[in-house]
Structures are given as structure tokens and as C-alpha cells.
Backbone as CSV, one residue per row, in Angstrom:
resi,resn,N_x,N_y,N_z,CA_x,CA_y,CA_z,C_x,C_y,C_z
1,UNK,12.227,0.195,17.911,11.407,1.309,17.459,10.534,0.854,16.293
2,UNK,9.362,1.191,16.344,8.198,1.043,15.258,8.383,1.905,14.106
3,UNK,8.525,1.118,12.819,8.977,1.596,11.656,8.088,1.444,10.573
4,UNK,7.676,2.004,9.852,6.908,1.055,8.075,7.856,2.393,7.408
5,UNK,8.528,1.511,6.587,9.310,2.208,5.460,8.656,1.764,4.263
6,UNK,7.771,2.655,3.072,7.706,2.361,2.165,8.996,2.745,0.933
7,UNK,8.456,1.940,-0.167,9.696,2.319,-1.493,8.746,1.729,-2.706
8,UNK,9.659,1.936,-3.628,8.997,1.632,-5.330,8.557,2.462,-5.484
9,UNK,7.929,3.540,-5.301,7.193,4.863,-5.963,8.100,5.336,-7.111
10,UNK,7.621,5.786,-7.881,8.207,6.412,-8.776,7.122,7.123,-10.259
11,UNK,7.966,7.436,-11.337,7.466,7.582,-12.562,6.927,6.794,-13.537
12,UNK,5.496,6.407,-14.042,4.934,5.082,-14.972,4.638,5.605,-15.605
13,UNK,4.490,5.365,-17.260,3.047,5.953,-17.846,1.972,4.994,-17.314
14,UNK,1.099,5.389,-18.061,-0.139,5.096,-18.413,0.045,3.300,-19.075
15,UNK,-0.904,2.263,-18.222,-0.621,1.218,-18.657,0.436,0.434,-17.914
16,UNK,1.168,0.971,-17.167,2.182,0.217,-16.741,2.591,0.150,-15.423
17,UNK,3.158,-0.757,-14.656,3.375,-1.515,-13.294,4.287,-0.622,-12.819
18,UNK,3.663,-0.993,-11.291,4.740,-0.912,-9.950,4.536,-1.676,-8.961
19,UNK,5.738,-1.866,-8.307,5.491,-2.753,-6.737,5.573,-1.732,-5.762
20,UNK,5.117,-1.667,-4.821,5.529,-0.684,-3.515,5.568,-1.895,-2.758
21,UNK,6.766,-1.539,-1.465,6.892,-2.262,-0.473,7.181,-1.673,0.411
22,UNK,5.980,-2.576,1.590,6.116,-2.037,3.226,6.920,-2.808,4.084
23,UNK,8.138,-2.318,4.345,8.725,-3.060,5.316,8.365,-2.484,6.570
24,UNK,8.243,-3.329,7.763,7.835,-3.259,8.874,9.010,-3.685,10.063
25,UNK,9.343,-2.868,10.691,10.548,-3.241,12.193,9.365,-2.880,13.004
26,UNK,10.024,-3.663,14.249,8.527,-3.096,15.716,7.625,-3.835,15.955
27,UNK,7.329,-4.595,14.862,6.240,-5.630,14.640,5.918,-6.419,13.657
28,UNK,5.292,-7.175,14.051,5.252,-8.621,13.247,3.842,-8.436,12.304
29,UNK,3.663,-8.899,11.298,2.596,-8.256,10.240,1.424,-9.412,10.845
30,UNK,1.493,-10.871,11.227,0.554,-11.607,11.443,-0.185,-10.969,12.769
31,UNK,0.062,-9.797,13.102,-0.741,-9.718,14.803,-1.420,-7.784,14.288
32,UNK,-1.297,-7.278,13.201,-1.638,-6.566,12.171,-2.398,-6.501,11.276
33,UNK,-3.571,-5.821,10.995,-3.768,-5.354,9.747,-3.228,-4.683,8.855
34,UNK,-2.747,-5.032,7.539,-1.923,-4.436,6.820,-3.156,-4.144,6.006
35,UNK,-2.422,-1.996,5.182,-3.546,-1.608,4.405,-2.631,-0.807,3.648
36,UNK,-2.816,-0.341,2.476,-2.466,0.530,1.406,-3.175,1.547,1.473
37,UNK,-2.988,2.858,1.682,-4.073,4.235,1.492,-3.062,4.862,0.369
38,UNK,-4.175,5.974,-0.057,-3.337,6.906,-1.100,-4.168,8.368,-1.347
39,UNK,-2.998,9.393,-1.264,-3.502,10.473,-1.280,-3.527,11.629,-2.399
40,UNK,-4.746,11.906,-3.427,-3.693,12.858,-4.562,-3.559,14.699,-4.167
41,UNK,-3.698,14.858,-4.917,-3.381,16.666,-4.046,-4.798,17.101,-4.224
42,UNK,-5.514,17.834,-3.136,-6.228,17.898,-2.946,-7.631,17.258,-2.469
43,UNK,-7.273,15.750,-2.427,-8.334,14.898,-1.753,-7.869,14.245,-0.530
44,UNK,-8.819,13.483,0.102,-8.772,13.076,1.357,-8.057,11.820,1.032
45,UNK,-7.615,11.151,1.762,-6.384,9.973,1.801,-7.992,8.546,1.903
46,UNK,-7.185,7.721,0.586,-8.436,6.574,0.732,-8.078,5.785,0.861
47,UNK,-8.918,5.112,1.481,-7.892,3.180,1.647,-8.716,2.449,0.140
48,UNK,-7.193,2.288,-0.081,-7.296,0.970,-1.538,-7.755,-0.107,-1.378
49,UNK,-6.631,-0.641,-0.488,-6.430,-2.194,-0.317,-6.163,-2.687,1.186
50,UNK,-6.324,-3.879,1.750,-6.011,-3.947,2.750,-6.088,-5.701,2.960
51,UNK,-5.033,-6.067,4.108,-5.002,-7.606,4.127,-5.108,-8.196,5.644
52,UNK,-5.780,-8.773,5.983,-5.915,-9.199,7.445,-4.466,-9.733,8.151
53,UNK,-4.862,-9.712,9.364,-3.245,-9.945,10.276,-3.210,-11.956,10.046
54,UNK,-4.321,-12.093,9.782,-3.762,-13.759,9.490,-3.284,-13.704,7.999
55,UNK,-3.407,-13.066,7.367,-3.500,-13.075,5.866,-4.211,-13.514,4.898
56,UNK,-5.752,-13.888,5.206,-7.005,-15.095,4.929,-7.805,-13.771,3.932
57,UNK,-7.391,-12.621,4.336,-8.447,-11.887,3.415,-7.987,-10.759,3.333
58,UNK,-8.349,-10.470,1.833,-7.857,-9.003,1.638,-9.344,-8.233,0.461
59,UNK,-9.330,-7.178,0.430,-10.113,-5.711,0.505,-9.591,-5.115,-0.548
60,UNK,-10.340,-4.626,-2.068,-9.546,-4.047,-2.476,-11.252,-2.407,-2.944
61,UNK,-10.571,-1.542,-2.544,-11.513,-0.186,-3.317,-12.025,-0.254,-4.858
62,UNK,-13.160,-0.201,-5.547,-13.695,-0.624,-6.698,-12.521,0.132,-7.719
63,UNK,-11.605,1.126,-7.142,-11.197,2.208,-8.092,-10.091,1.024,-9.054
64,UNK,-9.656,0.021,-8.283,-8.545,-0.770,-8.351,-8.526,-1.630,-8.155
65,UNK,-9.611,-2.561,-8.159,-10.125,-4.067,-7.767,-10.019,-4.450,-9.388
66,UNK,-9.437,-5.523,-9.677,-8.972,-6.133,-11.042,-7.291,-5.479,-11.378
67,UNK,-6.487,-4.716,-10.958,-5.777,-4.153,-11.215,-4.792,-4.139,-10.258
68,UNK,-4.826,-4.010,-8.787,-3.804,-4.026,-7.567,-4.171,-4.878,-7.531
69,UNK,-3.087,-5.627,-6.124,-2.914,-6.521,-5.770,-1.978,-6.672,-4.480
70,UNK,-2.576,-6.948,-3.217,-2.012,-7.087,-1.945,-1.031,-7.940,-1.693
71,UNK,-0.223,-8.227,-1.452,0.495,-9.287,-1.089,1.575,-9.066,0.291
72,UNK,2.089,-10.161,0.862,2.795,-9.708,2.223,3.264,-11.394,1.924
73,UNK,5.025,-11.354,2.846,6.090,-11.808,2.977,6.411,-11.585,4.567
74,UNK,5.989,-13.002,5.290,5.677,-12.569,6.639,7.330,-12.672,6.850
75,UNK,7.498,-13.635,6.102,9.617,-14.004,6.616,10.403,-12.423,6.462
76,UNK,10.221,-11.900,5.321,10.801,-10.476,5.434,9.774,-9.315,6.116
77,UNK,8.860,-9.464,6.461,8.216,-8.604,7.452,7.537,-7.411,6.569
78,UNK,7.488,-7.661,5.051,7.430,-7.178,4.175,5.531,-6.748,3.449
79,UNK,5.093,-6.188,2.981,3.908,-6.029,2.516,3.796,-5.640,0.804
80,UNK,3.308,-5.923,0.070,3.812,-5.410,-1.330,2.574,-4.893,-1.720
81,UNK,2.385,-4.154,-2.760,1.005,-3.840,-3.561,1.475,-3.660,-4.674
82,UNK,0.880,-4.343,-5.790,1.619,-5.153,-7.011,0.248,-3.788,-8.175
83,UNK,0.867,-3.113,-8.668,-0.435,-2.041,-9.066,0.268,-2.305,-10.709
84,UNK,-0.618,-2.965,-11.822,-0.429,-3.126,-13.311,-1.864,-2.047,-13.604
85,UNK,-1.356,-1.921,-15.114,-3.106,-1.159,-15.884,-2.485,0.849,-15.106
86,UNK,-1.865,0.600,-14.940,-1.887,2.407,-13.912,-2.585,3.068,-14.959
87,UNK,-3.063,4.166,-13.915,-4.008,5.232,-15.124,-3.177,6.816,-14.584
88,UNK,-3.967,7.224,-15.031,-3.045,8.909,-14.842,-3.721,9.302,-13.184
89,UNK,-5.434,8.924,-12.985,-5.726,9.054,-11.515,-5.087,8.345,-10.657
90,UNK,-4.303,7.662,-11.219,-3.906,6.544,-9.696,-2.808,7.526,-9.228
91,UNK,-2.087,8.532,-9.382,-1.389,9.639,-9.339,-1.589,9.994,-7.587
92,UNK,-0.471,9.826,-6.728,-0.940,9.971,-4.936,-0.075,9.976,-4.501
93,UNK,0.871,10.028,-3.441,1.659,9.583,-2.616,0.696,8.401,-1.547
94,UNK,1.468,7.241,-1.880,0.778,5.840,-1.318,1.888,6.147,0.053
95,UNK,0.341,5.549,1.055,0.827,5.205,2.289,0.573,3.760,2.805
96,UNK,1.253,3.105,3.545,1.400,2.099,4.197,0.575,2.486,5.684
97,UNK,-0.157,1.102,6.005,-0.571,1.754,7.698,-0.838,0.509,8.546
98,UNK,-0.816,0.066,9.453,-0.595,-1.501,10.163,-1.760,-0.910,11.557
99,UNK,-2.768,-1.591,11.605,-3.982,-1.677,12.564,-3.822,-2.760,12.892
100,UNK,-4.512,-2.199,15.003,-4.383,-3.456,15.803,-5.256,-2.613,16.742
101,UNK,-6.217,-2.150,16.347,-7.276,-1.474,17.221,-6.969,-0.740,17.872
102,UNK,-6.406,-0.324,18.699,-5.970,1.073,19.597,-4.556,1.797,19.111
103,UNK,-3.796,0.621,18.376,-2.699,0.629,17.868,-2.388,0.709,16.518
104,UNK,-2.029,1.976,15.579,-2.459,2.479,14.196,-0.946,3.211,14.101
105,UNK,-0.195,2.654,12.796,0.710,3.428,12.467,0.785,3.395,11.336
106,UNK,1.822,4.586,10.675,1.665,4.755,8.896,3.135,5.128,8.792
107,UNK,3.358,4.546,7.937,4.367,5.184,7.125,4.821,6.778,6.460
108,UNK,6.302,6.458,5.867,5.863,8.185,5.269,5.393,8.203,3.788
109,UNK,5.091,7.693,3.418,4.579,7.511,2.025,5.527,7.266,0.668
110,UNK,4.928,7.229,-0.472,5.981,7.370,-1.841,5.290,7.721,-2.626
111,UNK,6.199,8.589,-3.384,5.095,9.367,-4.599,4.878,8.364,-5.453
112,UNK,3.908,8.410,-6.290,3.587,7.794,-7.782,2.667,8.308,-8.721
113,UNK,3.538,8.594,-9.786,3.154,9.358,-10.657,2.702,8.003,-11.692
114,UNK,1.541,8.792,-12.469,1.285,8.426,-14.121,0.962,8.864,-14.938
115,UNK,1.905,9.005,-15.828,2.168,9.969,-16.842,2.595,9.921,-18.180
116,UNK,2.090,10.478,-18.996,3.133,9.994,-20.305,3.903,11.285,-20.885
């Protein structure tokens, strides 16, 4: 069965790190696009970040370009987004989502707050 379990969400202030990680069952991340979206209350869900199925290139949204950071662990099947600097907007439930052109799945998300 096709799975993306995200985790790491939680409570930051202002200024300070998190990892989220996408683990993936069902499929293999090299035959995938792996992407980070995030949604806050009341806006439309945006893609952040995103890393090709070879892993040669990754995409990051101006909101968070100098600040996230994509990364993936093909041996654990794993995807990370390494987010330092948090601000109080980065505030969303982050989703995980794996593209293969006809073939699109997402995770259930994790909250992340920033706050002081």
C-alpha cells in the first residue's frame, strides 16, 4: 500500500529550526518527484520546495529560498526539509507529495507553528 507519512511538525519560535520527514512505503523516491507544499488557514496550499526523482535538482519558492532546505535518503526511502530562520508566516500544516505524471500522492500533513 502507498504511504507518505510525514513527522517533525511541531512548536518553534521565531528564529528557530525544524526537520520534517517524508517517509515513503509503495515506492521508491528515485522514480518520483519529491515536493514540500504548505498550507496556512485560509490560503491556498503552495509548493515550497521540491527535488527531482534522480535527485540532480531541487526548487525552492522565493518565500524560503536561503532558509529551507530539501534533502532525501534514498536507503531509508526518506525525504527531509531542513527549515532554520522560521518566521511567524511560515505557520501551515506542511504536506509531503511524490509526482510521476499521472501518478500524484500526498501525505496527511504536520502542523507547524511559529511562535513566541
Amino acid at each position: 500500500q502507498l504511504q507518505l507519512v510525514e513527522s517533525g511538525g511541531g512548536l518553534v519560535q521565531p528564529g528557530g529550526s525544524l526537520r520534517l520527514s517524508c517517509t515513503a512505503s509503495g515506492l521508491t523516491l528515485d522514480t518520483y518527484a519529491m515536493g514540500w507544499f504548505r498550507q496556512a488557514p485560509g490560503k491556498a496550499r503552495e509548493r515550497i520546495s521540491c527535488i527531482s526523482s534522480s535527485g540532480g535538482s531541487t526548487n525552492y519558492a522565493d518565500s524560503v529560498k536561503g532558509r529551507f532546505t530539501i534533502l532525501r535518503n534514498t536507503a531509508k526511502n526518506t525525504v527531509y526539509l531542513q527549515m532554520n530562520s522560521l518566521k511567524p508566516e511560515d505557520t501551515a500544516v506542511y504536506y509531503c507529495n511524490a509526482d510521476r505524471g499521472q501518478y500524484n500522492y500526498w501525505g496527511q500533513g504536520t502542523q507547524v507553528t511559529v511562535a513566541s
